[in-house]
VEXROSE-239226 format. One record per residue (C-alpha): residue in one letter; x, y, z. Coordinates in steps of 0.5 Angstrom, whole numbers, padded with zeros to 4 digits, always signed. Example, Ala and Ser with C-alpha at 12.3 -4.5 7.8 and 13.67 -1.06 7.14 Angstrom:
BEGIN
a+0025-0009+0016
s+0027-0002+0014
***
This chain:
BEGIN
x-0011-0087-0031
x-0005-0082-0029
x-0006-0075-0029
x-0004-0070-0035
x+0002-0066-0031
x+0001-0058-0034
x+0008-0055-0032
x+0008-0047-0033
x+0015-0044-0033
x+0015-0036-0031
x+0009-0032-0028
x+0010-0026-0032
x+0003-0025-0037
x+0003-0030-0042
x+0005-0036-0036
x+0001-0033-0031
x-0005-0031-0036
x-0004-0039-0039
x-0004-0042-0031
x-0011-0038-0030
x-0015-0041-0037
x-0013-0049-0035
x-0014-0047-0028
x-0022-0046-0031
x-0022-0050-0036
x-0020-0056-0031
x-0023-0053-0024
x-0027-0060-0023
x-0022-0065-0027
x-0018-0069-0022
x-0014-0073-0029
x-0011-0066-0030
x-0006-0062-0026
x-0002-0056-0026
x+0004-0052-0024
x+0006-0046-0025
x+0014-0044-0023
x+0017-0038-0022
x+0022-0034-0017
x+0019-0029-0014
x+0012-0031-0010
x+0008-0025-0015
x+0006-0022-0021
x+0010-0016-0024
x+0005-0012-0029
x+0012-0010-0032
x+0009-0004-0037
x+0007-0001-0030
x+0014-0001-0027
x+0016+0006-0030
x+0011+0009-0024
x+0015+0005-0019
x+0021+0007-0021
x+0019+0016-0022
x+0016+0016-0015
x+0009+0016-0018
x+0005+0009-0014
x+0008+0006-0009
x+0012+0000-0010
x+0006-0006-0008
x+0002-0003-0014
x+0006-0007-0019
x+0006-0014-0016
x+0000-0018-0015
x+0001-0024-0010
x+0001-0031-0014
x-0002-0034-0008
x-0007-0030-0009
x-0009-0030-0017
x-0009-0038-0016
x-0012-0038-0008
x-0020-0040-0012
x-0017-0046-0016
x-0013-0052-0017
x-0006-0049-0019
x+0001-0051-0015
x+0004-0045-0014
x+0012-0045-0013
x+0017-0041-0011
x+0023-0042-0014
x+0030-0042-0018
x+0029-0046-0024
x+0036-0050-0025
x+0035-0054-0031
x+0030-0055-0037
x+0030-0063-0039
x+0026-0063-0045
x+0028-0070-0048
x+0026-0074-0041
x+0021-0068-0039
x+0023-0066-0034
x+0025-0059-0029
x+0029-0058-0024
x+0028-0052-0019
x+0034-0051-0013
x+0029-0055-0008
x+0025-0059-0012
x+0024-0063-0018
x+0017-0064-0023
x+0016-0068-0029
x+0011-0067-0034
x+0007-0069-0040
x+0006-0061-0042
x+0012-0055-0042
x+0009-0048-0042
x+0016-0044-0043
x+0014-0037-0040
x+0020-0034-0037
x+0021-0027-0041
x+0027-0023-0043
x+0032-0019-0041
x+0036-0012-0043
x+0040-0013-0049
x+0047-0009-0049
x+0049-0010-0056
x+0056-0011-0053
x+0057-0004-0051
x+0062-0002-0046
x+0060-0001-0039
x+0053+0000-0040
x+0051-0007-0036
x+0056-0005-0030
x+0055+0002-0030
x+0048+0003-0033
x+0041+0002-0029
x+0036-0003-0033
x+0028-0002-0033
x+0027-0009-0032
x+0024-0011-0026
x+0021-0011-0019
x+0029-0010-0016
x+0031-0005-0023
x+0025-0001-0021
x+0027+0000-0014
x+0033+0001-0015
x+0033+0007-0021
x+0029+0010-0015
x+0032+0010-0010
x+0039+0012-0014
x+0035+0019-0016
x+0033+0020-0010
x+0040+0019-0007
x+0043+0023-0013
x+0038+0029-0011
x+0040+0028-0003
x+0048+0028-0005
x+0046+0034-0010
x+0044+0038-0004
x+0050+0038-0001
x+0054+0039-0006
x+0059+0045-0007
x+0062+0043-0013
x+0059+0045-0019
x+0061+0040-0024
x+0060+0035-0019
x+0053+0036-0018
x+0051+0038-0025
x+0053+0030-0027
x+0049+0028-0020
x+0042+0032-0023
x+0044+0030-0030
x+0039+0024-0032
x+0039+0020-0039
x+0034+0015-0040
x+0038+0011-0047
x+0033+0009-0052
x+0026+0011-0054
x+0022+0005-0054
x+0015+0005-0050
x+0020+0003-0043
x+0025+0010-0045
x+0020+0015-0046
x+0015+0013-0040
x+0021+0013-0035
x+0023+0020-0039
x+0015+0022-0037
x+0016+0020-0029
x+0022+0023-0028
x+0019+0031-0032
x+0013+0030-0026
x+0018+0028-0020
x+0024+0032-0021
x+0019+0038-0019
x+0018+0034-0012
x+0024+0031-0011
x+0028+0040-0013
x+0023+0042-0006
x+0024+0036-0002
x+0031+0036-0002
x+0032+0043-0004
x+0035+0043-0010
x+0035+0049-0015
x+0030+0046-0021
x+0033+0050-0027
x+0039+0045-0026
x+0035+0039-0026
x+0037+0036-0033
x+0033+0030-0037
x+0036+0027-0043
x+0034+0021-0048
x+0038+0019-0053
x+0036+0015-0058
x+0041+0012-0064
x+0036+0012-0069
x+0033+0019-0073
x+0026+0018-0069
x+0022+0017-0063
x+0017+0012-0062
x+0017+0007-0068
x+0012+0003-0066
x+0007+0009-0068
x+0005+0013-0073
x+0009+0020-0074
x+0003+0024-0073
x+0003+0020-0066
x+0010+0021-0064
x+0011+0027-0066
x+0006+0030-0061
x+0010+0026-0056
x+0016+0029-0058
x+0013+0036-0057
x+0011+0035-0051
x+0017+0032-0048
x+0020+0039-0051
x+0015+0043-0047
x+0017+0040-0041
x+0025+0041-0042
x+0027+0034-0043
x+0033+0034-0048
x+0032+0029-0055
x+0039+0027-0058
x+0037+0023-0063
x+0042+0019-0069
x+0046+0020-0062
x+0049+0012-0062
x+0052+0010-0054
x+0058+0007-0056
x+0062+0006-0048
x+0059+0008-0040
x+0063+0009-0035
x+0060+0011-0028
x+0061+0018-0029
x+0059+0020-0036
x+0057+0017-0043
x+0059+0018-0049
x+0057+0018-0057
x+0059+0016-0063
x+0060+0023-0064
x+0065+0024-0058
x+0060+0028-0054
x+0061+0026-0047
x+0055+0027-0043
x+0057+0028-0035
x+0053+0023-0032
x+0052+0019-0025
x+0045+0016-0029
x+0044+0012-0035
x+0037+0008-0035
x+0038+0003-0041
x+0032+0001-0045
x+0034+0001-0052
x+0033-0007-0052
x+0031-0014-0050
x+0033-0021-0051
x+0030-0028-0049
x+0032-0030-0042
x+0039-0033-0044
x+0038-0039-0040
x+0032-0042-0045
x+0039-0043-0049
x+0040-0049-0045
x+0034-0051-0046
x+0035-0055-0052
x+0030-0053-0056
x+0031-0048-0062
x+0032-0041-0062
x+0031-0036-0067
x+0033-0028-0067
x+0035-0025-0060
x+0036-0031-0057
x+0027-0033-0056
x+0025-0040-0059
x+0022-0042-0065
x+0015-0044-0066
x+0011-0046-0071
x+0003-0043-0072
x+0001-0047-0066
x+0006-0044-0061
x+0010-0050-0061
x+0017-0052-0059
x+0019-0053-0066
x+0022-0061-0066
x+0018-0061-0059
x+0010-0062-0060
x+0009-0063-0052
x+0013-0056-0051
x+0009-0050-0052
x+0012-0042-0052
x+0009-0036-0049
x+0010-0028-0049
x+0016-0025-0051
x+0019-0032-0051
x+0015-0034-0056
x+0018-0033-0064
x+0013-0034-0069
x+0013-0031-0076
x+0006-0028-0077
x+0009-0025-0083
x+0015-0026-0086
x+0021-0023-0082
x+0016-0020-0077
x+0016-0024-0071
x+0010-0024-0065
x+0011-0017-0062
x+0014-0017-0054
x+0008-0013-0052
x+0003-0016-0047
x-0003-0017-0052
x+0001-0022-0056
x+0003-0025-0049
x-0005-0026-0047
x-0006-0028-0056
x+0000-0034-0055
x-0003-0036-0049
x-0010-0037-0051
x-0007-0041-0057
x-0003-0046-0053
x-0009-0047-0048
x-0014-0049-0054
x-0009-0053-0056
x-0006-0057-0050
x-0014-0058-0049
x-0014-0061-0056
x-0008-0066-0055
x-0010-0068-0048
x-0017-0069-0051
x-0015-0072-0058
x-0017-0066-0062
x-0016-0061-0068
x-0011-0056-0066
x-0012-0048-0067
x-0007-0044-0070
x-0004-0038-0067
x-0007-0031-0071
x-0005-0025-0068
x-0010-0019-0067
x-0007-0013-0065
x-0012-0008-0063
x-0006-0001-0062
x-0001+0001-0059
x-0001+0006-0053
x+0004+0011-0049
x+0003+0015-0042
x+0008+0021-0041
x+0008+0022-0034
x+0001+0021-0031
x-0003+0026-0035
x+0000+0026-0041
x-0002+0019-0047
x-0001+0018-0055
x-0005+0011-0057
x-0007+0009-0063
x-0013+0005-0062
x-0016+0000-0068
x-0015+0005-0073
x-0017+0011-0068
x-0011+0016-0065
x-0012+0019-0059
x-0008+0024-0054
x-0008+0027-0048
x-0014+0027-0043
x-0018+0021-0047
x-0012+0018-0049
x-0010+0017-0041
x-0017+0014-0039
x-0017+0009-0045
x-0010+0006-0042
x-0012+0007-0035
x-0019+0002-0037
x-0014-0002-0042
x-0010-0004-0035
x-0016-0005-0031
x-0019-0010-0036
x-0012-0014-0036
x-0013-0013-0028
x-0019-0016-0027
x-0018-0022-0031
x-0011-0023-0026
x-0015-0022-0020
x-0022-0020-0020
x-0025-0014-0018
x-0019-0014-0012
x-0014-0012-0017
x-0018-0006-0019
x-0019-0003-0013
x-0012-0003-0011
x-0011-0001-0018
x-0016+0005-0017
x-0012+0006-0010
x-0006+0007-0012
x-0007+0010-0019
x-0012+0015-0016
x-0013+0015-0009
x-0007+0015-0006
x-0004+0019-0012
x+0001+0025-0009
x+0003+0031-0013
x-0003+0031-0018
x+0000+0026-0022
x-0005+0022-0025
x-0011+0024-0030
x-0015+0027-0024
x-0010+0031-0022
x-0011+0031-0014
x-0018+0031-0014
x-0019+0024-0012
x-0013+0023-0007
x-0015+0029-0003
x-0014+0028+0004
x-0017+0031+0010
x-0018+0029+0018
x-0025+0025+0018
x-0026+0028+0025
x-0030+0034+0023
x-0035+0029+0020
x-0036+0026+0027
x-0042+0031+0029
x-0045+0030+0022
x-0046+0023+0023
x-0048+0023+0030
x-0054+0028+0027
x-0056+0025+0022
x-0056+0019+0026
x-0060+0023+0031
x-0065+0025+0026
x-0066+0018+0023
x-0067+0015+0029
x-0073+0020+0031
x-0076+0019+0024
x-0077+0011+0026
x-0079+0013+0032
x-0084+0018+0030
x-0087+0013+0025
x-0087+0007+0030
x-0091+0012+0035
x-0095+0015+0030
x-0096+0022+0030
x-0101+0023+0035
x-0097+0020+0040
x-0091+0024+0038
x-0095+0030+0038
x-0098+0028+0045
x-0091+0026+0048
x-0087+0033+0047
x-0094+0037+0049
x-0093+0034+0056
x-0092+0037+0062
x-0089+0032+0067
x-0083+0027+0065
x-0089+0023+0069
x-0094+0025+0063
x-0089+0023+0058
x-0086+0017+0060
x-0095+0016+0060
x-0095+0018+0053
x-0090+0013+0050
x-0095+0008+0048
x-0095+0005+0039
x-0102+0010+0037
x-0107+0009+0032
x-0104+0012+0026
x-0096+0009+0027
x-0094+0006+0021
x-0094-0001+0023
x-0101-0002+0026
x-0105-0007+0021
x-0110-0005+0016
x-0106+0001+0017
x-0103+0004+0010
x-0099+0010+0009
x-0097+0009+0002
x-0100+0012-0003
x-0102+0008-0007
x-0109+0008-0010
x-0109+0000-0010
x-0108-0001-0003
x-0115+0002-0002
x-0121+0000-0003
x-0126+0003-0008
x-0129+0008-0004
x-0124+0010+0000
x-0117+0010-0004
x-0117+0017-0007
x-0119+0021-0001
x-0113+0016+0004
x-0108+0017-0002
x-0110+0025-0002
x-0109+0025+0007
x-0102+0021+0006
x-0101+0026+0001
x-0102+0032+0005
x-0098+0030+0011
x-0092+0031+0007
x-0091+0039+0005
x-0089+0040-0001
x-0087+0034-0005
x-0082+0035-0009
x-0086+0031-0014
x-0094+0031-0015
x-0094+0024-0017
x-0091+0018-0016
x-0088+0016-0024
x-0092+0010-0028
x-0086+0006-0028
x-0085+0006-0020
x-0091+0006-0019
x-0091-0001-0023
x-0085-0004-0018
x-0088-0001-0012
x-0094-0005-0014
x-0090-0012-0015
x-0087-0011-0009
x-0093-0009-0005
x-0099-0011-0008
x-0104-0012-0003
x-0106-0007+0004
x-0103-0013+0009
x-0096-0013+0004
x-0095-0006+0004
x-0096-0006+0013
x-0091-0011+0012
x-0087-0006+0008
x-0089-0001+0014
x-0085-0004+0019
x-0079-0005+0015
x-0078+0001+0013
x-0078+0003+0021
x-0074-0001+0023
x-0069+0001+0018
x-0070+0008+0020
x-0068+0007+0027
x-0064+0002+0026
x-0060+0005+0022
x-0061+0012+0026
x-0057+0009+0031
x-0052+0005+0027
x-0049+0011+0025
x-0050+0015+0032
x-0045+0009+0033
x-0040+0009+0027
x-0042+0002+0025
x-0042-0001+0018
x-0043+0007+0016
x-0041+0006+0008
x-0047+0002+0008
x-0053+0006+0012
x-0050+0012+0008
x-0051+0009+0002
x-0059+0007+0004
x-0060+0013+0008
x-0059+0016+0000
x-0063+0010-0002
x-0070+0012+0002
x-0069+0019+0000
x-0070+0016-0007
x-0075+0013-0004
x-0079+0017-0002
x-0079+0022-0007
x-0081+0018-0012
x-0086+0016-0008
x-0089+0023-0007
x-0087+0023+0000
x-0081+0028+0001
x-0081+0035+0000
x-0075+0039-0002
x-0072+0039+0006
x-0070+0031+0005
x-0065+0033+0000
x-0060+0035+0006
x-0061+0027+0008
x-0058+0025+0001
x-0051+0030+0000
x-0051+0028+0008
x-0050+0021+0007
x-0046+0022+0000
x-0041+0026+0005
x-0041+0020+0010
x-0039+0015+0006
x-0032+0018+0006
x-0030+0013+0012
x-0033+0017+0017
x-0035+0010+0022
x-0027+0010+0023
x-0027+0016+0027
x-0029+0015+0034
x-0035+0010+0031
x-0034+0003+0031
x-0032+0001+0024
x-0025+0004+0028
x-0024-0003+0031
x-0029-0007+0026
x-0028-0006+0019
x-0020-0008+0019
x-0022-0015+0023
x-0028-0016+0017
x-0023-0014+0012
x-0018-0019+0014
x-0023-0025+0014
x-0026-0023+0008
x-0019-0024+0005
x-0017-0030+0008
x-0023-0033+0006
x-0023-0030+0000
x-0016-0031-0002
x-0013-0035+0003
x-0009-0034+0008
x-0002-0032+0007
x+0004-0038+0008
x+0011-0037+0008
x+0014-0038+0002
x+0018-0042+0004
x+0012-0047+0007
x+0009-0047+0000
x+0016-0049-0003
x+0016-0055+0002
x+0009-0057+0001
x+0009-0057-0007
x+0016-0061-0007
x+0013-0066-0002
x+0008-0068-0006
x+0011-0069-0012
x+0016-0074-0009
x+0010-0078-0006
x+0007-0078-0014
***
């Protein structure tokens, strides 16, 4: 029997999100085999893009290495130019290589549109991609360096004038990101702040048409606040690289015109020879199918099926995952010989960041802003996030979006990416470690001995003392815990009582019903709990020492604040053992990495985890070279 060959064209989100779905459905099924094609070796989480091209995150936060995603599962992942789609002999051309296949996926997105306008493809920056945002932000901050030395000032009145056309999701985001970072770049470049100008021109009467007006109105307030200049019923009929002008005949003095005031389907898919519909995307019927085409199937924003009438499937990522969906159940169903799924959109709302502080959404019927609004993108991406790459993407989302934030850009302001040198948790450390190992080392001696050792006259008498006592905690028969069933009937009240009493002031007088009921499951009978005993001790010392050290120092802080709990539930620790939990708390903040051994540890095991976990990194052009080869051998 010959394999069913899956080719997916384009990583974006509906490529990428189909690719993972087969990859699952068809982990253990070698008569399926899937490819995924796409230029660059990684993902771009394209609705993040403004933040990269306002200065807020690092350029790494918007892509997610492909290698990576797919690491765990069967998929061929290449790297490169898609050439030529054959659909009639089912087969796709790359610069190096050449796939056939029993199943198309179509997935390689849209482009800007410019709608004939004059100079704007030469002269104007498009937010479209990793490259766009890189080198919007790189020409802001070279506006701003020229700016600074700049006498003349007209000359430098059109490098700090910063238009951003169209005032869609991507327009108004990028005019977010620029009202934050113009206040560094001003300081970092010493430039006068007042003579910063952001404007957004829009041709049309309103802003932000996907949103209810009550919503868009309070984006539009905002901005306003914050001095962004709004030209609305302000067309853009020519751009040259100093200035735009209107269908007024206003002229606007500009060095920057960031275009987002529309998108096409990728023009190539016009060789494609499939049918297209409006703005160039390809028809489909209600099963994502290529009309004419049942072996081909369409995703994302090339995807044009008409839910209703005159209303196409909406370029945003939700429906890029809807089609996906569909075209997986129903690839699945003709491999399997089953009833197809028709397509049905449902969309759960819209959502709209203005700079990392500010948000509008409209979200199943409830409308947001502000605070609540930003927390509820913020999960929106992370759940996306974790479907892409599990829990690994989440972390660097969190780490990008909040803990290595600068200026306070983010819902958190600066609280969470506040740095400080973690030499002056070194001493702390050190202590608690110190005071740890006495406490397994006392309950190890008992207390007799360890009384008796430091009363002792002579180094000779205290090396003669160092002997395990008849009260150490890890003598057998002999139980510390105070629990009535561990004793017997004539003596348990008055051994749990002496336990007791041995610990000053417990902070709570009884052990809780509901804890007593697991310490009961786990130690059940007298010889168990010694067993317990003695675990405790040599975690007690062992993680003393540990963090004297500096090693694996997140993990013995996080039991360090474990046994406190312990102990206070148990009725065991006064008031004074809560100095050990917000000590511990404090060292989990990376404080094995100075001067400790975690210094040299952690980045050798986080690199073998990685590789493990994810698989170890090739060189493109090796992936390239290995997948090419084995299609020539089938």
């Amino acid at each position: 029997m010959s394999k069913n060959k899956i080719l997916v064209l384009g990583a974006g989100y509906g490529g990428v999100h189909a690719a993972k779905k087969l990859a699952k459905k068809y982990k253990k099924n070698e008569d399926v085999e899937v490819t995924i094609i796409d230029r660059n070796p990684y993902h771009t989480l394209m609705t993040e893009l403004h933040e990269v091209a306002g200065g807020r995150v690092h350029p790494e936060s918007v892509q997610v290495e492909l290698s990576k995603i797919f690491s765990k599962s069967k998929i061929n992942v290449v790297t490169d130019t898609i050439e030529k789609v054959d659909t009639d002999n089912k087969k796709v051309t790359t610069t190096y290589g050449e796939y056939s296949y029993d199943y198309l996926v179509v997935g390689t997105g849209s482009e800007p549109a410019f709608f004939g306008v004059p100079g704007v493809k030469e002269n104007g920056f498009t937010l479209w991609s990793f490259e766009d945002a890189i080198r919007i932000r790189e020409h802001i901050q070279s506006m701003f360096a020229k700016a600074a030395m700049e006498r003349n000032a007209s000359k430098r009145k059109e490098m700090l004038t910063f238009v951003v056309a169209g005032s869609g999701f991507t327009g108004i985001e990028m005019a977010g990101e620029l009202i934050e970072w113009k206040n560094r770049l001003a300081r970092e470049y010493n430039v006068d702040l007042k003579e910063v100008r952001l404007m957004v021109v829009e041709a049309m009467g309103t802003i932000l048409n996907m949103l209810d007006r009550k919503q868009a109105d309070k984006a539009e307030s905002y901005m306003t606040k914050k001095g962004v200049e709004l030209l609305k019923n302000s067309p853009i009929v020519e751009v040259t690289d100093k200035k735009v002008v209107l269908k007024s005949g206003e002229e606007i003095s500009t060095s920057t015109l960031i275009w987002t005031c529309g998108i096409q389907a990728n023009q190539e898919a016009k060789e494609y020879g499939l049918k297209t519909a409006r703005a160039g995307r390809l028809q489909t019927n209600e099963y994502m199918q290529a009309v004419g085409k049942k072996d081909v199937f369409v995703v994302g924003d090339m995807a044009y099926f008409e839910e209703k009438e005159g209303q196409g499937t909406p370029q945003i990522v939700e429906a890029a995952v809807q089609t996906a969906d569909t075209v997986v159940k129903n690839i699945v169903a003709s491999i399997e010989e089953k009833e197809m799924k028709k397509f049905e959109g449902k969309y759960h709302g819209f959502m709209v960041s203005i700079g990392g502080k500010y948000c509008v959404a409209s979200l199943m019927g409830v409308k947001m802003s502000g605070f609540f609004a930003m927390v509820m993108k913020h999960i929106i991406n992370m759940h996306y996030l974790l479907g892409v790459n599990d829990v690994h993407a989440i972390y660097n989302y969190l780490k990008h979006e909040f803990f290595s934030i600068e200026d306070n850009r983010s819902i958190m302001r600066g609280h969470l990416a506040s740095k400080a040198n973690r030499l002056w948790l070194v001493p702390l450390r050190i202590y608690i470690g110190c005071l740890w190992t006495i406490e397994g080392l006392k309950k190890l001696l008992g207390d007799t001995s360890w009384k008796a050792m430091w009363d002792s006259n002579s180094l000779s008498q205290f090396v003669d003392k160092i002997k395990i006592g008849s009260d150490s905690w890890i003598t057998a028969g002999n139980v510390k815990m105070p629990f009535t069933w561990l004793h017997d009937a004539t003596t348990g009240a008055s051994a749990a009582t002496e336990t007791v009493t041995e610990f000053a002031k417990p902070i709570i007088k009884e052990v809780p019903g509901w804890y007593a009921s697991i310490m009961q499951i786990m130690m059940p009978n007298p010889e168990v709990a010694v067993w317990f005993q003695r675990i405790v001790v040599l975690m007690e010392i062992g993680m003393g020492l540990c963090l004297i050290v500096g090693l694996f120092t997140f993990i013995w802080s996080c039991v360090s604040a474990g046994m406190v709990i312990n102990f206070i539930l148990c009725a065991m620790a006064g008031w004074e053992i809560l100095w050990f939990f917000f000590v511990s708390i404090a060292l989990m903040g990376g404080a094995g990495r100075t001067f400790g051994l975690d210094y040299y540890l952690m980045p050798w095991i986080n690199k073998v985890i990685s590789e493990f976990w994810m698989g170890k990194k090739q060189p493109i052009y090796k992936q390239t070279i290995l997948v090419e080869n084995e299609s020539a051998q089938l």
